[in-house]
N, C-alpha and C positions, 0 to 999 in steps of 0.2 A: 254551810255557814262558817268553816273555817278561816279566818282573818291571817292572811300573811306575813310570817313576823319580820324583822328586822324597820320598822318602820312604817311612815307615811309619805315619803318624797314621791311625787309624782301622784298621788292619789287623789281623785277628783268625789269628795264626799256631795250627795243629795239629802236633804233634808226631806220626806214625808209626814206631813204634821210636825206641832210647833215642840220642842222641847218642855221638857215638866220641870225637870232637875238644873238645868242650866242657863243662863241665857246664850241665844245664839253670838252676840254677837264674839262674846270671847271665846267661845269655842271655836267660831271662825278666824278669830285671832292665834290661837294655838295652832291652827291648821296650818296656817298661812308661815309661821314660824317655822314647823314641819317641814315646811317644801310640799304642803301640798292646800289643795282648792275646797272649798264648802260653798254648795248654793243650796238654794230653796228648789225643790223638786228636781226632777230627775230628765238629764238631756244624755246625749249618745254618750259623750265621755265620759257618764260617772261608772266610775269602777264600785264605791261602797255608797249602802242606803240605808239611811238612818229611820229609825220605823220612831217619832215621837210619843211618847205616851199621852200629849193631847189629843194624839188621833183618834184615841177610845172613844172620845165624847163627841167627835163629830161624823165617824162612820159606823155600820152597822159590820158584824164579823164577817158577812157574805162577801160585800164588800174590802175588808181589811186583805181577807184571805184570800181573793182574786187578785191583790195589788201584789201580795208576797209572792203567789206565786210568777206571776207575771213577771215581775224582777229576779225571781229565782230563775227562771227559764232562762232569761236574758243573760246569765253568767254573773252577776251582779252578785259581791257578798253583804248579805244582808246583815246589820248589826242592831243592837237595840241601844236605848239612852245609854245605860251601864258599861256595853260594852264598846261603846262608841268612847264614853268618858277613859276608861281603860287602856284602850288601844292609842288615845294621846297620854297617857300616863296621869290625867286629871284622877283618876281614882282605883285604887290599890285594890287588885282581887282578891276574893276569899281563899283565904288558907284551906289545908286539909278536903283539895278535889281529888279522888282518884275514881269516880266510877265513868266509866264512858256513856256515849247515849243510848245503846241500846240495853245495856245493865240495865240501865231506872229504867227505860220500858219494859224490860222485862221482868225487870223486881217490883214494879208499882201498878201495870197492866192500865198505865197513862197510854194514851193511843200517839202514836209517830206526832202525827199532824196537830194534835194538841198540846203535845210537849216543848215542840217547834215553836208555835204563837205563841205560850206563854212565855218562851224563854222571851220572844221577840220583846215583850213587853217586861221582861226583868218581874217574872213571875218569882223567882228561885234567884238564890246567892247568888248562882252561876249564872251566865247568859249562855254558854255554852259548853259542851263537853270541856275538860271533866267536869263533871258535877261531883261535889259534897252528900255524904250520909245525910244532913238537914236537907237538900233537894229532895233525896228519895222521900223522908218524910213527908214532903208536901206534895210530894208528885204523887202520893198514895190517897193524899187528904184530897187532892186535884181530880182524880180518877174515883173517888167514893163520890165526890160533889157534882162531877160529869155522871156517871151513873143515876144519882136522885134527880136530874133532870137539866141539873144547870149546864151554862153552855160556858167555853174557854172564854170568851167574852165578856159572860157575868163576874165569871172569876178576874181575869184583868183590869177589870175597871174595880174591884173591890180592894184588890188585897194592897195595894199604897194606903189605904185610906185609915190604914190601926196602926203604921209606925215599921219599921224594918220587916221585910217578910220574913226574915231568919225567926221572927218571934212569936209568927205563927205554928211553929210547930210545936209549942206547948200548949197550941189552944185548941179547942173542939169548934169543926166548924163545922155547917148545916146548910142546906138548901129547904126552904117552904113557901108558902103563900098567904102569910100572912098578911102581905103588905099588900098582895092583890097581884105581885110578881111572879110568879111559879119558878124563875132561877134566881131569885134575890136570896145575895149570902150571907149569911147570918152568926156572929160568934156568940156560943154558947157557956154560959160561965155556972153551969151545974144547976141555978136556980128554975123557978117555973118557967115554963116555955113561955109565958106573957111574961111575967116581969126579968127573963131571967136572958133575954134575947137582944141581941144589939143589933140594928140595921147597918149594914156601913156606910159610912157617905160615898153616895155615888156620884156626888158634884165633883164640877169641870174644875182644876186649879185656872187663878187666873191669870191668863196670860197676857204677854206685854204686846201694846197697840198697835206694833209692826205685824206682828206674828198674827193676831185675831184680824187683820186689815186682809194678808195675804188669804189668809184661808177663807176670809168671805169674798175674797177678787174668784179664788177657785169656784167656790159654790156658784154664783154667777153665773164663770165663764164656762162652766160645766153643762146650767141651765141653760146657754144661748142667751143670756142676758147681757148682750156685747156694750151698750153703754155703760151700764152699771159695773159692770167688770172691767170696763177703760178709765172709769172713774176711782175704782179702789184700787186698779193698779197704781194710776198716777199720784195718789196720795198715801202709797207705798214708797213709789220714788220722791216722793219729799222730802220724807224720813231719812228716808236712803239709797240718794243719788248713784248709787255704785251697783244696784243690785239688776246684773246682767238679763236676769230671769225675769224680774217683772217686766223691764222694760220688753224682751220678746213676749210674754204674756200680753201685755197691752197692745202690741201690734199687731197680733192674731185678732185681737176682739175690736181694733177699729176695723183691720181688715174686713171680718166681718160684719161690722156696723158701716161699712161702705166708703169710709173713710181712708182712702186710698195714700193720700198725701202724708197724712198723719202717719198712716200703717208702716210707710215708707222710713219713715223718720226714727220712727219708732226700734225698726230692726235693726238700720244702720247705728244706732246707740247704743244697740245691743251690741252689735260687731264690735262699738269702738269701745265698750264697757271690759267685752269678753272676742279679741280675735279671733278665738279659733271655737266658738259657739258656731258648731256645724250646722243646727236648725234654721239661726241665723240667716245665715248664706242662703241656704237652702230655700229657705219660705220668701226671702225679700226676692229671690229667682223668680220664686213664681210671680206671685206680684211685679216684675217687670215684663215677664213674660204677658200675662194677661192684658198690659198695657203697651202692647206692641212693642215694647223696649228687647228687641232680642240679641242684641250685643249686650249691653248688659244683664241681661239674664242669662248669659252663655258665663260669662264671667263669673258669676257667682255661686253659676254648678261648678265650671273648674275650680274656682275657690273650695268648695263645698269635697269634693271628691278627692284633693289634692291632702284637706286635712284629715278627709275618711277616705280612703280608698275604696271599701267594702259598701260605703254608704251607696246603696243599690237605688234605693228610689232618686237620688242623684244622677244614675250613670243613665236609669232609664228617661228620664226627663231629658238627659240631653241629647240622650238619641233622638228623642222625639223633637227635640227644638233642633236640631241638624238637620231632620226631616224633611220639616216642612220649611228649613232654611234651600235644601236643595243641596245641601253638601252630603250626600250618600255614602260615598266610603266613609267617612267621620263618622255616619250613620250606624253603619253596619258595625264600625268600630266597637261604638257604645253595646251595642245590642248584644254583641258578641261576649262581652266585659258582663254584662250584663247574666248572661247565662250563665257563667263564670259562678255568677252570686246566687242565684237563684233559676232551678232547671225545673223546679215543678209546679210552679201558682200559674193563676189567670196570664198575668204579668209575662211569666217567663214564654208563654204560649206566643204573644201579641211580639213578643221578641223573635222569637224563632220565625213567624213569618215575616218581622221585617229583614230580616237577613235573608230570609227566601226570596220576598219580592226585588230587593238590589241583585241580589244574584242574579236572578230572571233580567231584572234591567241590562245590566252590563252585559250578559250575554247576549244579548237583542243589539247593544251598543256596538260589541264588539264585531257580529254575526254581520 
């Protein structure tokens, strides 16, 4: 999770869920000033991912935690609102860090992968090593509240909700089941456990109608609700004729709402929104391909592959539309390229005998 300093030129940020503390669009403004790019979710080029603290309220942590790591694997440095704000210089870090990360885990016996999400969520001062003596504190309070049963989760979605977290460390704080919760957290202020207990507000802040439009286009297109998701894209792009991403999100979802013409239109906006949006390329490929268009679907992988090299499922597609074009060395080209990227899936199998069977051909050819 370390963030590279000297800058942001060239950095492609993604936004996962809607910002708590900022609106997007001037952060997107700051970026852009930067020399570098912010969209809404996440395509091949983004280098950093921005983890929003509205995402508490609309994913479950099983969830949260398979998208982290997912982008963790992918090389992606992940940042949180705080340190997203930070790294444009929007807001000035906490003084007085010197413990590193595994210090507070092993001073606070906070677990690895729970210290990680709550940083993700600007649990503590810090978002990320060093951490502040007040971190340890609360990574101790964080590790007593995970033990009595609560989950990193419980704890993220609470602690915004009583004012600066640095201010929790003067306070006693509690997991129980009063409320019918078993990790609902609770600040304790010395009186009777009934009258002497605060609930925190677990409610969602609210957010601005572009940001709650996108996340329900998600919800949707997630379900396979491809009209309904072509619908809250496009009244995304109302708002905001510029935003690259819904417009390829809606073209997925006419594509699969059958709407081929539309789907078409749809990517190529994208392309002209964002040139070198690789999915772009890539998906409106297939969609030409599917529709017998295979010059221009040929065109659009080399487009695609030209701006990724590495983009694998590109090189493979065009072997296979070379294929069964009939151009075979082309063929064997890709395939070959292809192993290059990928020598051990299903994928890279289906490759290796297309290079076997042209071989076998041309030797028949030449024999």
């Amino acid at each position: 999770m370390t963030v590279p300093a000297g800058g942001i030129p060239g950095a492609v940020f993604g936004i996962i869920g809607a910002l708590a503390a900022f609106p997007l669009r001037l952060a997107a403004r700051e970026v852009a000033r930067q020399q570098g790019q912010l969209r809404r979710g996440v395509t091949r080029r983004t280098s950093h991912v921005v983890f929003g603290r509205t995402l508490l309220a609309k994913a479950g942590d099983a969830e949260i935690e398979r998208r982290a790591d997912a982008e963790r694997r992918a090389g992606r440095t992940l940042l949180s609102e705080n340190g997203f704000l930070r790294l444009l210089g929007l807001m000035k870090a906490p003084e007085a860090s010197a413990l590193s990360r595994q210090s507070l885990i092993d001073q606070s016996r906070l677990a690895a992968v729970d210290l990680d999400l709550l940083s993700l969520f600007d649990a503590f001062e810090h978002d990320r090593e060093p951490y502040s003596f007040r971190d340890l504190i609360l990574a101790r309070k964080y590790a007593g509240l995970i033990s009595g049963g609560a989950s990193w989760g419980a704890i993220a979605r609470s602690v915004h909700r009583s004012g600066p977290v640095a201010s929790l460390t003067a306070k006693s704080l509690a997991v129980g089941s009063a409320s019918g919760r078993p990790d609902a957290i609770y600040l304790e202020n010395g009186q009777s456990e009934l009258d002497g207990q605060l609930l925190f507000d677990l409610g969602a802040p609210d957010d601005d109608t572009l940001e709650e439009l996108f996340a329900e286009a998600e919800v949707a297109e997630a379900a396979e609700d491809h009209e309904q998701a072509a619908a809250l894209y496009q009244r995304c792009l109302a708002i905001d004729p510029t935003d690259a991403i819904a417009a390829f999100n809606r073209a997925n979802c006419l594509r699969g709402a059958g709407r081929v013409a539309e789907a078409a239109h749809d990517y190529a906006r994208a392309i002209k929104l964002d040139p070198g949006f690789v999915e772009a390329w890539f998906n409106l490929a297939g969609l030409m391909s599917d529709e017998g268009r295979v010059a221009s679907a040929r065109r659009h992988l080399q487009k695609a592959i030209a701006l990724d090299a590495k983009y694998a499922d590109a090189v493979f597609n065009l072997a296979r539309l070379e294929f069964d074009a009939g151009n075979l060395e082309e063929a064997r080209r890709c395939w070959v390229r292809y192993l290059e990227l990928d020598a051990d899936s299903e994928w890279a199998r289906m490759a290796a005998k297309g290079v076997q069977f042209v071989d076998l051909h041309m030797a028949r050819m030449s024999g």
